[in-house]
N, C-alpha and C positions, 0 to 999 in steps of 0.2 A: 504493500500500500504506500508505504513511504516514498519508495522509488517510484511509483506511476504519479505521485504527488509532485516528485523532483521535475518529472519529465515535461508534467502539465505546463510548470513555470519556464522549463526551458522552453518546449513549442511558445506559450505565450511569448516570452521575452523575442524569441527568432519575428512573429507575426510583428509584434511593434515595433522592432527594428527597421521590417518590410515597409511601417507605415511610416516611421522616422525619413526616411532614404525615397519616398514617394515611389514607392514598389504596388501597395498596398492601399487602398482607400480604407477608410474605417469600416463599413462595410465587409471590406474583403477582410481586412485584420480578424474582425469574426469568424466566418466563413473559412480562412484558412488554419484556425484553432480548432475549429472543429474537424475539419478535414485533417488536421496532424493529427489529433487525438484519436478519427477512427483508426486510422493507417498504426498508429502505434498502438491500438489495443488487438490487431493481428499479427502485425509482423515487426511489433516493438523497434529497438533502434535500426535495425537493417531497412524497412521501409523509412524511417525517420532520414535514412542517410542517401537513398534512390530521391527522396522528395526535396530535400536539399539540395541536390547535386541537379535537379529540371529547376527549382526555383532559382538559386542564384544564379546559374550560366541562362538563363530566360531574360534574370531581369538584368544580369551584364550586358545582355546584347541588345534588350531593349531599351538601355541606356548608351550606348554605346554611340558614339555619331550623332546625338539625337537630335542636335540644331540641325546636320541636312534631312531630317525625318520631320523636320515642321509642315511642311508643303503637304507631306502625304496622308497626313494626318487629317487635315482637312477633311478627306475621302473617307475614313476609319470613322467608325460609330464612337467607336473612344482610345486614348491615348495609352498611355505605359503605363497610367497608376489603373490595377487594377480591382473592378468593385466584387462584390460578391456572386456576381451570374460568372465573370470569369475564373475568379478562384473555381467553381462548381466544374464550370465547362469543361474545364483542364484537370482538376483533381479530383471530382464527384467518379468517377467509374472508379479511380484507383480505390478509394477510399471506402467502396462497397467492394471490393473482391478483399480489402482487408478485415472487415465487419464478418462478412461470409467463412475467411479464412481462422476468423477467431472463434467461431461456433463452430465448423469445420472443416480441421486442417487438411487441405488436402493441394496435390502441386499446381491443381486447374488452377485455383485463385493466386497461386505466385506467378501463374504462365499470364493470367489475364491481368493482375494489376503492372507487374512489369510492360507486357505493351503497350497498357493503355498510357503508361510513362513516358514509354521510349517515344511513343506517336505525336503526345503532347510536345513532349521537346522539338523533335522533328520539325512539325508543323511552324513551333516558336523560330526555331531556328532558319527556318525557311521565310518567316517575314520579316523577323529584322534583320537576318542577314543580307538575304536577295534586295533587300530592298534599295542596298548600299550600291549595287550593281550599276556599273557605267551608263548598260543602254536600258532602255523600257525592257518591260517584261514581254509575252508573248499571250496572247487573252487565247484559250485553249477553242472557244467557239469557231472563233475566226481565224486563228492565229495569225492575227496582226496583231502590231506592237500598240500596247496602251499604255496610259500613265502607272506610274507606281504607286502600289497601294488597292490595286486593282483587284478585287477577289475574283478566281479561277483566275489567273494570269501565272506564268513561271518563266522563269529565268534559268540561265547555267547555273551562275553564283546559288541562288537560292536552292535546286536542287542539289547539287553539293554540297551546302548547310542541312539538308535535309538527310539526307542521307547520314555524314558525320552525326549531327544529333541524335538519330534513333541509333547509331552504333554505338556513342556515348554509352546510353542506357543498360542496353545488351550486353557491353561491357562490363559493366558494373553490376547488372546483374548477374552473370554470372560470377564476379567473383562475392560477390554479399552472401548471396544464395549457395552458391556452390553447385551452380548447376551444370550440365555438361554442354561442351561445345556446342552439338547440334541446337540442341533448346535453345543455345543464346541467337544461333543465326534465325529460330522461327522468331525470336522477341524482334530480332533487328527487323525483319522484312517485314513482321506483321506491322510495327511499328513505321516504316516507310510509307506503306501499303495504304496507312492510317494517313497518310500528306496527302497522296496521292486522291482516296478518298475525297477530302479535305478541302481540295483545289476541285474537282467534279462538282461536287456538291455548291461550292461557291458560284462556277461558273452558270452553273444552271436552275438552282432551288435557290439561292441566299438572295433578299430584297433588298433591290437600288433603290436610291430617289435620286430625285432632281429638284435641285433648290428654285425656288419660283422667282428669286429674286437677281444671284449671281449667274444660275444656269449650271454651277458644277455639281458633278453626280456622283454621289455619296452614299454612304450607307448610314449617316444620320435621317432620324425623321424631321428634326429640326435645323435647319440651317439659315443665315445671317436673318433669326428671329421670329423665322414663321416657318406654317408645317411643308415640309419637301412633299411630292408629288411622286407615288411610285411607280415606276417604268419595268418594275423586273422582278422575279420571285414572289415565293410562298409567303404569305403575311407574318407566320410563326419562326419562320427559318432568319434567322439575325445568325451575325458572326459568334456568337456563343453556342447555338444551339449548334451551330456546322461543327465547330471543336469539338463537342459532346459527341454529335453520333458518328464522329470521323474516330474518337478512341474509342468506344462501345466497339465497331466493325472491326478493329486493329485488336484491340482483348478478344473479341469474338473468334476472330480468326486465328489466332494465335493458339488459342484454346480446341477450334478445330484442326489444328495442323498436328498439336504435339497430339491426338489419337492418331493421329495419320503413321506417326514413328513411333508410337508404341508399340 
């Protein structure tokens, strides 16, 4: 009891830090104590150290450059600090495969919270990195080049971010875990898989607008003061909900590969 008490204060003290450092909105400082807390009553400090190692290189790199990442923001429903839908989006699947893992233990839920990590980073690593990328990205419909910040659109750079980040993961999970070779390469791919996902679902399900006033086409609903006009997508499908079921498919599939090698 004493030590799940120590731990409580350490996750708390890591989320305020998040909020100090503008990682984190207060909102999400919540949301991300509670998301440590399930993850640690599964797979105690080894999820605690997978979840660390997606938060701080996430919000390294979405700090990183960030003055030339003004412009594209614009475009983005919201910036680097993130609220509570994003905390969910990115760490709600891990955080029920560790809940699940705590009533029963079994390797499905180390195979599913691991990808749905590895995917989450991936994904991360794919938009702040690509985003730094010389030319425009490539918009997957048309493939022609659009502005940056463009959901379904990719780049070199940003694939290559994508990929490093879900290996990151697989890395580390297997050595936390101790899991064998094979399984790390299903976490990497499923984890990839999970971008790949990620970018589909953006380019054809996530909702555009169009600001009524300046004309630029954004995934806010409000822009320079009044409501944006929507031109595209599912009314329900925003950039959070695409995160969420781009690592649900990425845990899912990961979960259906390792029966594939057992």
């Amino acid at each position: 009891m004493i030590i799940a008490i120590l731990f409580f204060f350490f996750i708390a003290g890591m989320a305020i830090a998040g909020y100090y450092s503008k990682s984190l909105s207060r909102s999400g400082t919540i949301a991300a104590i509670i998301v440590g807390c399930a993850i640690y009553s599964g797979f105690e400090m080894k999820g605690l150290l997978l979840l660390g190692i997606f938060f701080a290189s996430s919000s390294y790199w979405s700090k990183y450059k960030s003055a030339l990442k003004m412009k594209m923001e614009e475009k983005l429903a919201k910036g680097a600090t993130r609220d509570w839908r994003q905390v969910l989006a990115n760490g709600g699947a891990a955080a029920l495969y560790s809940v699940l893992y705590f009533y029963q233990p079994s390797p499905l839920f180390i195979v599913g919270f691991t990808a749905a990590l590895a995917s989450a980073n991936s994904d991360t690593w794919a938009s702040e990195i690509g985003s730094l990328s010389k030319q425009n990205p490539l918009y997957i419909r048309t493939w022609k080049r659009v502005e940056k910040g463009t959901s379904g659109a990719v780049s070199g750079l940003g694939t290559v971010a994508a990929i490093l980040g879900s290996l990151l993961i697989a890395l580390m999970s297997i050595l936390v875990f101790n899991l064998p070779l094979l399984l790390g390469w299903v976490i990497f791919l499923s984890g990839y898989l999970g971008n790949v996902i990620d970018t589909l679902i953006g380019a054809y399900y996530q909702q555009l607008y169009v600001c009524q006033n300046c004309g630029i086409k954004t995934e806010k609903t409000v822009h320079c003061g009044l409501p944006a006009a929507r031109i595209k997508g599912i009314s329900c499908v925003d950039n959070d909900m695409v995160n969420f079921l781009s690592g649900a498919f990425a845990s899912l599939l990961a979960i259906f590969l390792y029966f594939q090698i057992q």
